[in-house]
VEXFIMAR-514137 format. One record per residue: chain; x, y, z of N, C-alpha, C, O in turn. Coordinates in steps of 0.02 Angstrom, whole numbers. Atoms other than C-alpha are relative to their C-alpha. Last residue first. Layout:
mol;n.x;n.y;n.z;ca.x;ca.y;ca.z;c.x;c.y;c.z;o.x;o.y;o.z
A;X;Y;Z;X;Y;Z;X;Y;Z;X;Y;Z
...
END
This chain:
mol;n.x;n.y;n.z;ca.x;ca.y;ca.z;c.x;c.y;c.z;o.x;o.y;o.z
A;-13;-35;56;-1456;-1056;1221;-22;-26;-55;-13;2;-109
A;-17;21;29;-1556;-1099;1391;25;42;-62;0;97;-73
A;33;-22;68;-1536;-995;1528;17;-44;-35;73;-67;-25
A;-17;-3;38;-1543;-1047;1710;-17;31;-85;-72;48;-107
A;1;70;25;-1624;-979;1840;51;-9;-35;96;32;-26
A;-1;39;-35;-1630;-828;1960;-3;-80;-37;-16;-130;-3
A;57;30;20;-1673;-680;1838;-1;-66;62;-57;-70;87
A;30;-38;-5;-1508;-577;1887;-86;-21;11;-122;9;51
A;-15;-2;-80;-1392;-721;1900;-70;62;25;-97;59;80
A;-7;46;-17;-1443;-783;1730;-19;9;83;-61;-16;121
A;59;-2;16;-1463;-628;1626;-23;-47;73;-69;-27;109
A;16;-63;-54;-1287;-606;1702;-86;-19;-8;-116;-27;45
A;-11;20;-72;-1252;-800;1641;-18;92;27;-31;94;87
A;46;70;-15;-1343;-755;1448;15;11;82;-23;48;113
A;77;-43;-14;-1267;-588;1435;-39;-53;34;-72;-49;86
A;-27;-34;-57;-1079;-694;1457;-71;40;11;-87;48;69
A;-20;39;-56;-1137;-838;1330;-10;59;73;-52;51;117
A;68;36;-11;-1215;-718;1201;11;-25;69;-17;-1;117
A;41;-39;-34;-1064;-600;1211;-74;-40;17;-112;-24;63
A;-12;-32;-64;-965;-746;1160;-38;36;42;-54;13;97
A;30;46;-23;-1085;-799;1009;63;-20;84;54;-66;123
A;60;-30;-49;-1076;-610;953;0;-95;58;-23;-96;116
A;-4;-75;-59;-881;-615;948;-74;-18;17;-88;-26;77
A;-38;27;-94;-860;-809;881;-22;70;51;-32;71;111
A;41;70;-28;-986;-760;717;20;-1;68;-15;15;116
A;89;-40;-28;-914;-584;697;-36;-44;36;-66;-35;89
A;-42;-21;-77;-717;-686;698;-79;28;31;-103;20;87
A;-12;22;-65;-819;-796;567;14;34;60;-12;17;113
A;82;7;-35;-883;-656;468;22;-58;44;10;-46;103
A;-4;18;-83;-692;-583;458;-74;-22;9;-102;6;56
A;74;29;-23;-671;-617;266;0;3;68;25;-47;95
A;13;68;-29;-484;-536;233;-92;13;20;-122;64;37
A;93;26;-23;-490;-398;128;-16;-55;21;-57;-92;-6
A;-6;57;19;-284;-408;101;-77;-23;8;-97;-81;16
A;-28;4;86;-250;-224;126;-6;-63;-19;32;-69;-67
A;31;-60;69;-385;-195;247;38;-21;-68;18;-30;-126
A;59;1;37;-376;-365;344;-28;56;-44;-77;56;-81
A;58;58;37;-224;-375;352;-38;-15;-22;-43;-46;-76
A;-38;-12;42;-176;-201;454;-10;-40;-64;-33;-13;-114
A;13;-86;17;-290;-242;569;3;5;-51;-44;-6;-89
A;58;33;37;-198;-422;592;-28;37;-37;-19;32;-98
A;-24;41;61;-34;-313;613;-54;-29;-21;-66;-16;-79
A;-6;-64;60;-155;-180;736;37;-24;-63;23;4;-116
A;69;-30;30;-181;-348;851;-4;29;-59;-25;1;-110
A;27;72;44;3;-420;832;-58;21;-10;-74;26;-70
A;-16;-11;74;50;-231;905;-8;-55;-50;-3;-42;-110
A;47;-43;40;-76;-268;1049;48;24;-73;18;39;-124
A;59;56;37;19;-436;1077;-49;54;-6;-102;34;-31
A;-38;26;76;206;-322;1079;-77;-62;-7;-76;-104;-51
A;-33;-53;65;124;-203;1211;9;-60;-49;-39;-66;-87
A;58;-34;13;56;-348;1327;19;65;-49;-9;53;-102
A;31;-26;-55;220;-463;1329;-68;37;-42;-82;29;-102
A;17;-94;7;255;-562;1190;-22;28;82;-53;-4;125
A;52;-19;49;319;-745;1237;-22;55;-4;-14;82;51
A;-29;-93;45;493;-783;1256;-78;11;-40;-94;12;-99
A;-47;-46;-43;481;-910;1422;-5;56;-56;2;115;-42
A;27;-56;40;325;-1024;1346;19;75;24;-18;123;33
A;-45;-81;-26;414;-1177;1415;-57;35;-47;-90;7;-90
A;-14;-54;87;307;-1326;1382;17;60;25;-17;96;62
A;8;-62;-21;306;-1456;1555;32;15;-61;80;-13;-87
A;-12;-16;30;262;-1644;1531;12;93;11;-39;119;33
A;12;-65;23;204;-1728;1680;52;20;-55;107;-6;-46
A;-11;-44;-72;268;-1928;1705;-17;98;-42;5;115;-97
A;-52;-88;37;203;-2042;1571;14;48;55;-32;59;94
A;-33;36;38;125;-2229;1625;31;59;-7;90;47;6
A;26;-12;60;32;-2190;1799;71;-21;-52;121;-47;-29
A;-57;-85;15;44;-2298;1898;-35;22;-70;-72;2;-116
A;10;-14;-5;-94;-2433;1934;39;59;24;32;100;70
A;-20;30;-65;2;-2600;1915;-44;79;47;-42;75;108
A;58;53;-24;-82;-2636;1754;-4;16;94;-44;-3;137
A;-13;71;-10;-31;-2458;1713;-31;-60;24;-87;-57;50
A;-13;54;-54;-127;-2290;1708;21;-63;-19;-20;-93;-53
A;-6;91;-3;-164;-2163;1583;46;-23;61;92;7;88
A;40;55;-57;-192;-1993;1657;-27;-78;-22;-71;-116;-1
A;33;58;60;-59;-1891;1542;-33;-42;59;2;-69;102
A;8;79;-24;-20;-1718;1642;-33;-41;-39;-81;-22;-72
A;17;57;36;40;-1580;1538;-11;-64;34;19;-116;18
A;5;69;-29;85;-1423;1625;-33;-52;-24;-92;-41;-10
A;50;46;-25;104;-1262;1528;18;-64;26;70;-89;4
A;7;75;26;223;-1132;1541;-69;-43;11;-111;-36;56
A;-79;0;-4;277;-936;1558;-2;-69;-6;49;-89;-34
A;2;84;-12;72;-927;1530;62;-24;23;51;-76;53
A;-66;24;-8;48;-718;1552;-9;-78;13;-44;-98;60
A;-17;45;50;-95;-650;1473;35;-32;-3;49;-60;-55
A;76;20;18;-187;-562;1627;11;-32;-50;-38;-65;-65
A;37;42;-33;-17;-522;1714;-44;-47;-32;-35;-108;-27
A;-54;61;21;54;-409;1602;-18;-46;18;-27;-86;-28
A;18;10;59;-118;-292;1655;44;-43;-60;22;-61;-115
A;-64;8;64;-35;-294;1818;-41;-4;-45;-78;-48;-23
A;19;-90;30;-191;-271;1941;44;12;-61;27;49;-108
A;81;27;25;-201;-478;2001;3;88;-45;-33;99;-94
A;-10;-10;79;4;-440;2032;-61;8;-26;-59;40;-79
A;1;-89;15;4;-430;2228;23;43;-73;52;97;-84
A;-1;-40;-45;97;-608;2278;-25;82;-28;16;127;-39
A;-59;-22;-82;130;-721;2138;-54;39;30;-110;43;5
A;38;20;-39;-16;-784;1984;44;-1;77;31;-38;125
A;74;-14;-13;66;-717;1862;-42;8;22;-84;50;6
A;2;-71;5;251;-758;1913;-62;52;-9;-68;103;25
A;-10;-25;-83;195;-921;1956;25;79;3;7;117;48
A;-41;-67;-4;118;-943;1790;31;46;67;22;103;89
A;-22;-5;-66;62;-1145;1772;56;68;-16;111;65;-44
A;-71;-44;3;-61;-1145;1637;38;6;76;9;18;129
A;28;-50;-49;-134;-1296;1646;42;31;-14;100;16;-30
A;-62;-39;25;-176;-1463;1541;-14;67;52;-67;80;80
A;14;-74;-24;-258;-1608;1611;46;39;-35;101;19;-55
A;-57;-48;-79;-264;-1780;1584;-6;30;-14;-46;27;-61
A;-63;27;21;-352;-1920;1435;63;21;49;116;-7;64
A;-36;44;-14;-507;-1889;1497;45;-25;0;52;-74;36
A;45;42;42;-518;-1726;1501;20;-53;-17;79;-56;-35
A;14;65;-24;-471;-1567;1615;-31;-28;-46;-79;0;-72
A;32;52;75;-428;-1393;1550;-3;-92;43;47;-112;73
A;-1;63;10;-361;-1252;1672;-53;-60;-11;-105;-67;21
A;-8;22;38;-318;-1087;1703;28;-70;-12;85;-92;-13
A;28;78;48;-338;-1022;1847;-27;8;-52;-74;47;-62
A;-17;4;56;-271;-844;1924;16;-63;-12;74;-84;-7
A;49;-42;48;-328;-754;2056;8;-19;-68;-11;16;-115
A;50;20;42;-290;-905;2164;-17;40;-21;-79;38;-17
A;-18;71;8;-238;-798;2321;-46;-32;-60;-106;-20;-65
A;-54;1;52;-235;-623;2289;12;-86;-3;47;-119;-42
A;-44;28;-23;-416;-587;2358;56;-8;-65;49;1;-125
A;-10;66;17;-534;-475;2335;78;-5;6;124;36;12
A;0;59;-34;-578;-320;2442;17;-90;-31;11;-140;5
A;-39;22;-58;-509;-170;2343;-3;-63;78;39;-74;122
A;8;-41;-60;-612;-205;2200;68;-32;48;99;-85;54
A;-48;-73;-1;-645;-317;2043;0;31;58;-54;20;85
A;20;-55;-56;-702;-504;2032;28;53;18;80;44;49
A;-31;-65;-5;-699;-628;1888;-39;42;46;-99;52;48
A;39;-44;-58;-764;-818;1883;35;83;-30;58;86;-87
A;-49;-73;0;-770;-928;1745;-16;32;36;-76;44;45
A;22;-33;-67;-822;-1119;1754;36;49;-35;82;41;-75
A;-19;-41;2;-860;-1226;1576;-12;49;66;-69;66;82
A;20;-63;-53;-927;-1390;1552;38;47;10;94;21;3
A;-73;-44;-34;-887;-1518;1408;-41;46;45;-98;60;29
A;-17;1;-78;-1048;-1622;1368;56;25;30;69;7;87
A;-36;53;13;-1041;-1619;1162;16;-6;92;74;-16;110
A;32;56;25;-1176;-1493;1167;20;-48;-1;-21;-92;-11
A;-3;-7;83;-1080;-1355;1270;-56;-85;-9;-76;-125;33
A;-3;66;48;-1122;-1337;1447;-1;8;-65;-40;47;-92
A;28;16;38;-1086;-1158;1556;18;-61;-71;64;-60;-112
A;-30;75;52;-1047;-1102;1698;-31;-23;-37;-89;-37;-19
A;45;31;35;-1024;-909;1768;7;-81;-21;61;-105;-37
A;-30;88;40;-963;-832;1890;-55;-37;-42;-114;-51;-31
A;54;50;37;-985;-638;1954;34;-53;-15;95;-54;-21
A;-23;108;7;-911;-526;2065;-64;-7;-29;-121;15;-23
A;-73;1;24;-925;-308;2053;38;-88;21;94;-108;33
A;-47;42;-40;-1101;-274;2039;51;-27;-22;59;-46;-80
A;-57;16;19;-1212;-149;2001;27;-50;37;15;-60;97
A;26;50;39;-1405;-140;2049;61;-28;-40;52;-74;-79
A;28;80;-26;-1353;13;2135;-50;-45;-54;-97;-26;-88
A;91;-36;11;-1245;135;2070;-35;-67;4;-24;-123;-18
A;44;-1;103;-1083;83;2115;-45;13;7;-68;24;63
A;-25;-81;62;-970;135;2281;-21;-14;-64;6;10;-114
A;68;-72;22;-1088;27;2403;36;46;-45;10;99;-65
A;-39;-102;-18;-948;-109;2392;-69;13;-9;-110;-15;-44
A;-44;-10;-71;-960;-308;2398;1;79;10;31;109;54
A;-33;-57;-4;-1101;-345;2259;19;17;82;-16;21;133
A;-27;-24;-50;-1097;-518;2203;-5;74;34;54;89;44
A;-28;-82;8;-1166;-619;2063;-2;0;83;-25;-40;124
A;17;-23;-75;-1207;-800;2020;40;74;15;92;93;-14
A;-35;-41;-25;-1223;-878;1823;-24;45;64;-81;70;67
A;49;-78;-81;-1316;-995;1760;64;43;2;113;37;-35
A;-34;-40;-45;-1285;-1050;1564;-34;16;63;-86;49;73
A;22;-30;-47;-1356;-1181;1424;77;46;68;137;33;77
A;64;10;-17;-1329;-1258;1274;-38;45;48;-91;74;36
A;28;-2;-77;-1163;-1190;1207;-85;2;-7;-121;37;-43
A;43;-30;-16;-1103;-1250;1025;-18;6;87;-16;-44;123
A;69;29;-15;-964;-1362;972;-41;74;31;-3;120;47
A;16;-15;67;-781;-1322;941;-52;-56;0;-46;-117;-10
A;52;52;26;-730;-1383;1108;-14;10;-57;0;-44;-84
A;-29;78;-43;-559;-1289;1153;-51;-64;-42;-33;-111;-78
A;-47;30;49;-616;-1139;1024;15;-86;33;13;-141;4
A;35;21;58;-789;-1122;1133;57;-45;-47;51;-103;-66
A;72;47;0;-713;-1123;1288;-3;-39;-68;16;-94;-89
A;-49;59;-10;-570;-989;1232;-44;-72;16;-39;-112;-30
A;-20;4;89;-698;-876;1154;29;-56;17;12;-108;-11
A;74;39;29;-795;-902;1354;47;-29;-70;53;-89;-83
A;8;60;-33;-636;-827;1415;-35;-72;-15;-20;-131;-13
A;-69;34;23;-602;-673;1309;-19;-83;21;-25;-126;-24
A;11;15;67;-801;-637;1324;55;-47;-13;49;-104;-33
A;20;75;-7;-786;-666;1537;20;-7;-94;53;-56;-112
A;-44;54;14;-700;-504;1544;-1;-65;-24;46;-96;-48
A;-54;-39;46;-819;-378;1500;60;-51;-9;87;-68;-61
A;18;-3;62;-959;-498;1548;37;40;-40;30;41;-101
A;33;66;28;-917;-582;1719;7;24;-90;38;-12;-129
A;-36;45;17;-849;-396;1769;-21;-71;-53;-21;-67;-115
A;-24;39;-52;-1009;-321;1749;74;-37;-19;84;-66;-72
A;-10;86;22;-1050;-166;1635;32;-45;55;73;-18;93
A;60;10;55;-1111;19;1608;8;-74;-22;-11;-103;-73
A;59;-37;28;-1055;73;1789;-43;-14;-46;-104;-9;-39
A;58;29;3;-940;-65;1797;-53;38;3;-105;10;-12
A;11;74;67;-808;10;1681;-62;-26;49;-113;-30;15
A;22;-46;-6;-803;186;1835;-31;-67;-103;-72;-62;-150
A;62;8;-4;-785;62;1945;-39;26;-41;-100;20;-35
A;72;25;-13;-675;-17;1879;-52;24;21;-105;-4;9
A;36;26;86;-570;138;1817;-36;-53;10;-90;-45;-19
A;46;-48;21;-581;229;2013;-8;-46;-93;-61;-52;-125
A;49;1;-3;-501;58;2074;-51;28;-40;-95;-2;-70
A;35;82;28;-354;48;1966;-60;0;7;-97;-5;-42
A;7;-25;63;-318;232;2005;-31;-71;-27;-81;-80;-61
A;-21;-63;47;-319;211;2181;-39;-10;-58;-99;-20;-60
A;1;-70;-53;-351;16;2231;7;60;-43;9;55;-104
A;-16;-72;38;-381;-143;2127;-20;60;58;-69;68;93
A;-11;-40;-64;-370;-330;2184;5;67;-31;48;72;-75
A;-45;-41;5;-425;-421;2001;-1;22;76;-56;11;100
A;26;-54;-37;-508;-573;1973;44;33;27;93;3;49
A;-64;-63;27;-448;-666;1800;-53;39;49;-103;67;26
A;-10;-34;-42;-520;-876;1831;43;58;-17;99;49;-39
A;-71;-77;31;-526;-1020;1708;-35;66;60;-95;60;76
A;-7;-33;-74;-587;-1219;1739;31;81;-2;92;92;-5
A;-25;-53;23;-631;-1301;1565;-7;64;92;-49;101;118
A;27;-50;-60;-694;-1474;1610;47;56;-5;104;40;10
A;-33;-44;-45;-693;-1564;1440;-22;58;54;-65;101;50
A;40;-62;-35;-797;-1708;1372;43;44;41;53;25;99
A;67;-53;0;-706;-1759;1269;-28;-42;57;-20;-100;76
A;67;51;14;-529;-1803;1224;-70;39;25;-82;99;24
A;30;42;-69;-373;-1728;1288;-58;-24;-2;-81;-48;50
A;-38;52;-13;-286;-1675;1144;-32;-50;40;-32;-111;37
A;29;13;51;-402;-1508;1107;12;-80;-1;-34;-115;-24
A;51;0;-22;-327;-1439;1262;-44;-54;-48;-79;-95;-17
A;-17;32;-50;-148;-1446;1204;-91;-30;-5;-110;-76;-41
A;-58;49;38;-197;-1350;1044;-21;-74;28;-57;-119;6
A;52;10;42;-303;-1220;1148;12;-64;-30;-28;-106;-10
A;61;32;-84;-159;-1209;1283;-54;-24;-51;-59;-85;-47
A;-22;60;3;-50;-1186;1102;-39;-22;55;-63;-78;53
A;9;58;54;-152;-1051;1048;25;-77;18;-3;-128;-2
A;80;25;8;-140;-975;1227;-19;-19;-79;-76;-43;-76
A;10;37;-54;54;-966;1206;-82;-34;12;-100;-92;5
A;-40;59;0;50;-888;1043;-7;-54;52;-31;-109;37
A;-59;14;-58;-58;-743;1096;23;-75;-21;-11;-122;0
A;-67;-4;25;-152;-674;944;50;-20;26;106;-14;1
A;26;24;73;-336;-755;982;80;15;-47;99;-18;-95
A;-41;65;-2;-277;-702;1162;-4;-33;-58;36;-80;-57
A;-76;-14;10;-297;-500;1121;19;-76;-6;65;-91;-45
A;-6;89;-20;-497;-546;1065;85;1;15;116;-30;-27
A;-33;-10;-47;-500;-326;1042;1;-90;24;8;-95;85
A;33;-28;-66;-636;-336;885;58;-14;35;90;-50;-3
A;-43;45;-54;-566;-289;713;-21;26;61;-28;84;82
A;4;-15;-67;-703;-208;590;29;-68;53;4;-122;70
A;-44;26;-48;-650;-182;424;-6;16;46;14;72;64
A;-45;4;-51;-770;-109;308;22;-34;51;-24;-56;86
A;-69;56;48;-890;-150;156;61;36;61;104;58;22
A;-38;-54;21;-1018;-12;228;69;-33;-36;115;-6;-66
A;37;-42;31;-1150;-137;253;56;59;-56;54;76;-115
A;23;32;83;-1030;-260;292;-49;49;-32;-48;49;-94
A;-39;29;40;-990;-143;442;11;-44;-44;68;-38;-65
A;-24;-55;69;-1153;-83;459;66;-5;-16;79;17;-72
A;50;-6;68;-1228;-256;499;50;73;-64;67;82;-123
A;-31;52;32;-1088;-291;629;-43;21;-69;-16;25;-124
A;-49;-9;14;-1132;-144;703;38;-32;-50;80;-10;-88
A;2;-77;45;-1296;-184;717;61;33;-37;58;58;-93
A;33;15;49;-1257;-347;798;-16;45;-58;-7;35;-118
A;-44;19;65;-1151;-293;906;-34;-11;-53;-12;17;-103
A;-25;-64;6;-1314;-172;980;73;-33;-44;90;-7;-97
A;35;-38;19;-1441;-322;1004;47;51;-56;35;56;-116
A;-16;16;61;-1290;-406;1094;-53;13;-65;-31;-12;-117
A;55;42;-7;-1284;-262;1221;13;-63;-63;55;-49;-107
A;1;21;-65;-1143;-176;1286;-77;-58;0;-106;-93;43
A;33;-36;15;-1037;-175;1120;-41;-15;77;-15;-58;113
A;3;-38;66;-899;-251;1039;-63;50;23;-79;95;-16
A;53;29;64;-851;-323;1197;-7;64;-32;10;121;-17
A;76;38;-21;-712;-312;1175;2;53;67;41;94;91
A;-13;29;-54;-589;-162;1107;-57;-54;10;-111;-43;-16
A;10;-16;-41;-624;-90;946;1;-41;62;-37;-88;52
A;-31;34;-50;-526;-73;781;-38;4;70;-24;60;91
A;11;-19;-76;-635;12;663;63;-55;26;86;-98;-13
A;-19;77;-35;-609;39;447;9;9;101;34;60;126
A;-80;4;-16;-673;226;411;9;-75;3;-47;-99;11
A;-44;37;55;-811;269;291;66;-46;26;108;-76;-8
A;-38;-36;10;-891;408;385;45;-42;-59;78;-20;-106
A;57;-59;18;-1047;292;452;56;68;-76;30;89;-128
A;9;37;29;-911;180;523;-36;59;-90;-19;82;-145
A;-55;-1;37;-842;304;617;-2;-25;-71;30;-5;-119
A;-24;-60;61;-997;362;652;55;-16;-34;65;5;-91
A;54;-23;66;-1078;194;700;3;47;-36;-22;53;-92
A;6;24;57;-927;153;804;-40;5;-59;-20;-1;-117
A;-54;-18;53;-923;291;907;14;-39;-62;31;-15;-116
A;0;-68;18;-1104;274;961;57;38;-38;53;81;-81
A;62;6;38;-1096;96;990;1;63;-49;7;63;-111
A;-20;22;42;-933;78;1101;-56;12;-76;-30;4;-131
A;-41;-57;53;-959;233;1211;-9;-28;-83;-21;5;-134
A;51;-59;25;-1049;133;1341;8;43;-67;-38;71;-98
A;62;37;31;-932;-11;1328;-52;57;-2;-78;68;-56
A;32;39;-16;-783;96;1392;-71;8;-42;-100;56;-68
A;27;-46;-37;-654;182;1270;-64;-51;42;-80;-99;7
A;-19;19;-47;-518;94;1172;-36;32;63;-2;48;112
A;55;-9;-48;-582;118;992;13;-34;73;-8;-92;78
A;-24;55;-40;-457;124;846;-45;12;72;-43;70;90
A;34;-29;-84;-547;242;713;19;-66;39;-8;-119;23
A;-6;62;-52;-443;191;546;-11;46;65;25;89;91
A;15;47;24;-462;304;380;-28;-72;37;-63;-119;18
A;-82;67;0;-468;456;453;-20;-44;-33;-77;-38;-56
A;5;36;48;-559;614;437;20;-75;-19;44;-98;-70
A;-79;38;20;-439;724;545;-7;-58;-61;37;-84;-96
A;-74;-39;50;-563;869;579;57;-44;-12;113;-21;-19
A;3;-61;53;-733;783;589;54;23;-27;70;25;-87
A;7;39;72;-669;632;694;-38;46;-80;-36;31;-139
A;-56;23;22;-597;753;825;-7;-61;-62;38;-78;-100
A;-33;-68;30;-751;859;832;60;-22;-9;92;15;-46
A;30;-22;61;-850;675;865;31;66;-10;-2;79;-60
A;-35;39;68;-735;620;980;-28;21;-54;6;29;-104
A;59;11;17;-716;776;1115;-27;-58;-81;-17;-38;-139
A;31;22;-40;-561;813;1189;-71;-36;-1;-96;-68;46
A;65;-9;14;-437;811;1047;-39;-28;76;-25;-81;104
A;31;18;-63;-257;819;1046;-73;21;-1;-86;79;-17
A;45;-41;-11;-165;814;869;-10;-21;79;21;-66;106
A;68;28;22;2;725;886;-52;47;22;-46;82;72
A;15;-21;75;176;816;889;-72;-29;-10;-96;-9;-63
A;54;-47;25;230;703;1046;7;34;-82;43;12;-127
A;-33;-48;35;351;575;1054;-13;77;-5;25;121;-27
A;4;22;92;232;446;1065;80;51;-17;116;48;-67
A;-22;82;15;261;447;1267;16;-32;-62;49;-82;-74
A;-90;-14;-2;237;641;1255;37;-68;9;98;-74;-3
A;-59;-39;29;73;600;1188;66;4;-5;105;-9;-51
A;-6;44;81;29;471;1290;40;37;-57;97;27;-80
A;-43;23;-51;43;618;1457;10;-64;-85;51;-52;-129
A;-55;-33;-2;-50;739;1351;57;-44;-1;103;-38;-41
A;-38;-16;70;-170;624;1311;35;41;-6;49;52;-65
A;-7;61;21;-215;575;1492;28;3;-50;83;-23;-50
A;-85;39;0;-162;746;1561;-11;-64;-39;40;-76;-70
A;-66;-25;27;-310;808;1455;59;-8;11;105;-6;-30
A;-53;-23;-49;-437;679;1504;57;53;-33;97;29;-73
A;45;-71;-18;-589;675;1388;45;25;56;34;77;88
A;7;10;-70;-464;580;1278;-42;37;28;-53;91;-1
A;46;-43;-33;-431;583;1082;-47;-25;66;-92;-66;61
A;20;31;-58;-281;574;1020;-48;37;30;-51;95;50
A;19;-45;-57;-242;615;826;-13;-37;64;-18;-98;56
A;20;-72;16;-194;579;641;-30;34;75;-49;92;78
A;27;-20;-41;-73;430;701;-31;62;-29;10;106;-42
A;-16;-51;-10;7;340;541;-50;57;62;-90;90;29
A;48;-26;-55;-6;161;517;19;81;-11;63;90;-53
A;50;-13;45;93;86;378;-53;38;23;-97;59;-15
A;-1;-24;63;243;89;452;-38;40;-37;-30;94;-65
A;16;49;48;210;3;637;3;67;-57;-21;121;-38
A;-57;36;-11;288;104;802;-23;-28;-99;20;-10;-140
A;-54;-59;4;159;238;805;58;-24;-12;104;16;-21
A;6;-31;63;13;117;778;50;53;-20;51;83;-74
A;1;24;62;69;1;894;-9;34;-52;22;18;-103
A;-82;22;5;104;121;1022;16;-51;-56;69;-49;-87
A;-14;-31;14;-76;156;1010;97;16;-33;132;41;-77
A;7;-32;85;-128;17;1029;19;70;-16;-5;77;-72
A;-60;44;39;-32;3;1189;-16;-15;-71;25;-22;-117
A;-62;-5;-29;-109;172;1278;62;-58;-50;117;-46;-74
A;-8;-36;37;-266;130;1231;67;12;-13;90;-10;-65
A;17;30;32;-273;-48;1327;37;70;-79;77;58;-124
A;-33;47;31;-205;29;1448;-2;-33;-38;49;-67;-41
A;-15;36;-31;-296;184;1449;45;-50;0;88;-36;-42
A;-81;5;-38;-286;314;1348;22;-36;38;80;-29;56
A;-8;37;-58;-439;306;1234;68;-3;16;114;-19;-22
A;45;-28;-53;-483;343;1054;3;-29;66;-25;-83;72
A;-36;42;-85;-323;339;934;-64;28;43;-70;88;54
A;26;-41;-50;-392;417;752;8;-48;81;-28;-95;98
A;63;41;-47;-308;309;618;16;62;57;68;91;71
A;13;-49;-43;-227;384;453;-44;-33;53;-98;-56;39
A;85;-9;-39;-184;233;363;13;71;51;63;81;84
A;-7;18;-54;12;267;251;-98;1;16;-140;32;-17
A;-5;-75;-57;19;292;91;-30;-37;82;-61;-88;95
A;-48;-52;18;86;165;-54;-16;48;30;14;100;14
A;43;-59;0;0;0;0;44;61;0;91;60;40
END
């Protein structure tokens, strides 16, 4: 491609923050602006880029004057709908964080006007690029059927950590911002359909608007009998012990991520943390006549794998892909809404008092 993408950077957070760095680092990309409702926030990015980049407080007067080609979307789930439909609306190709949206009603739409509009819309699935969790997937796949899919990402968060959950569960529950990544992984493991979901909720703090809540778990059966647990819980009262399972059971033995660095002492807030495998564990649960087992654990280094910056610049490379190479994303649309299904489903779940069928 012989000129560079003009993409509009929305959001400073961490998430924002490392796409962004992708797009300032990568060739073909070219930053036409940052746009935050914080002014140190995009100040402070800014001078991290280098500075020289527009600064915009407001998105719609910053997607008027820069025009772009690529609106990258790192702003909470409330936001996601409204910016996407102009960007879209405008002509641009999207990049946007999961979930795609806060309802699945509302991906759905999106999804419409991006084929509508013949544009490129990459959703935020970061483990779908993570090497390491391809191969857990892999692994997982090995072990025969019916699988018990065991996974866990609850956070301890104070200060500045805190004030952004709470200020993410306002228009959304843990269980369902996080759970999507989680669930995707599920689904890929079994590659089969989900039947049904409960899901159980929590609220530990009076600092949300009430009817919020900051724990949830969900579980849920695929058609081929595999089962599926996921918990996630935000705030300065959860715990550091066990914030972080990951792990696959089936008849054949188990696979696990074992990340002791990950899963140490007062990390659950690290955003390095939340993708980190450094190895998996491979137990084989055949048995002898004599009632040993026959294979002793297997352990898979996964010591040089991307950190969180270098697997959001694999994101913006896919990105990148699918404009100049019009890749077909209606599958990735397929896996996104039939995630968000799962995770609406178990709140629907906990909220209503039953199960849901799918």
């Amino acid at each position: 491609m012989s000129k560079r993408l003009k993409v509009l950077c929305v959001g400073a957070g961490n998430m924002g923050r490392s796409h962004a760095l992708a797009y300032h680092r990568i060739e073909d990309f070219e930053i036409a602006g940052i746009v935050t409702r914080s002014a140190e926030s995009r100040g402070k990015l800014n001078q991290e880029l280098g500075g020289g980049y527009q600064e915009f407080g407001d998105f719609f007067a910053a997607l008027n004057a820069t025009r772009p080609e690529v609106v990258s979307i790192s702003t909470y789930p409330d936001t996601h709908m409204k910016y996407a439909q102009a960007a879209l609306n405008l002509g641009a190709h999207v990049f946007i964080e999961k979930p795609l949206a806060e309802t699945v009603p509302e991906a759905e739409v999106l999804i419409a006007e991006a084929q509508k509009h013949d544009r490129k819309m990459v959703i935020g699935y970061i483990l779908r690029h993570h090497p390491s969790w391809k191969k857990f997937i892999e692994v997982a796949k090995t072990l025969g059927k019916p699988l018990v899919m065991r996974m866990n990402l609850n956070q301890q968060s104070a200060g500045n950590e805190w004030q952004t959950h709470k200020h993410l569960m306002s228009s959304i529950s843990p269980i369902v911002d996080c759970g999507v990544h989680y669930v995707d992984v599920m689904c890929q493991m079994t590659g089969t359909r989900p039947v049904r979901v409960s899901g159980i909720g929590a609220r530990l703090t009076d600092e949300l608007p009430e009817g919020k809540i900051n724990y949830g778990q969900l579980q849920v059966t695929f058609a081929d009998g595999s089962v599926g647990w996921y918990e996630c819980g935000w705030g300065p009262m959860m715990s550091e012990t066990a914030f972080f399972v990951k792990d696959v059971v089936g008849p054949q033995g188990c696979v696990s991520i074992d990340a002791p660095k990950a899963g140490g002492d007062k990390t659950s807030s690290d955003v390095d943390s939340h993708t980190k495998t450094e190895s998996l564990r491979l137990h084989y649960g055949e048995l002898d006549a004599e009632g040993k087992f026959v294979k002793p654990d297997e352990w898979i280094s996964m010591e040089d794998e991307p950190n969180h910056d270098e697997l959001c610049h694999r994101e913006q490379l896919h990105l990148l892909q699918a404009i100049q190479n019009d890749l077909d994303l209606t599958s990735d649309y397929d896996d996104a809404i039939n995630s968000m299904r799962i995770v609406a489903a178990a709140d629907q779940s906990y909220r209503e008092g039953r199960t849901i069928d799918l």
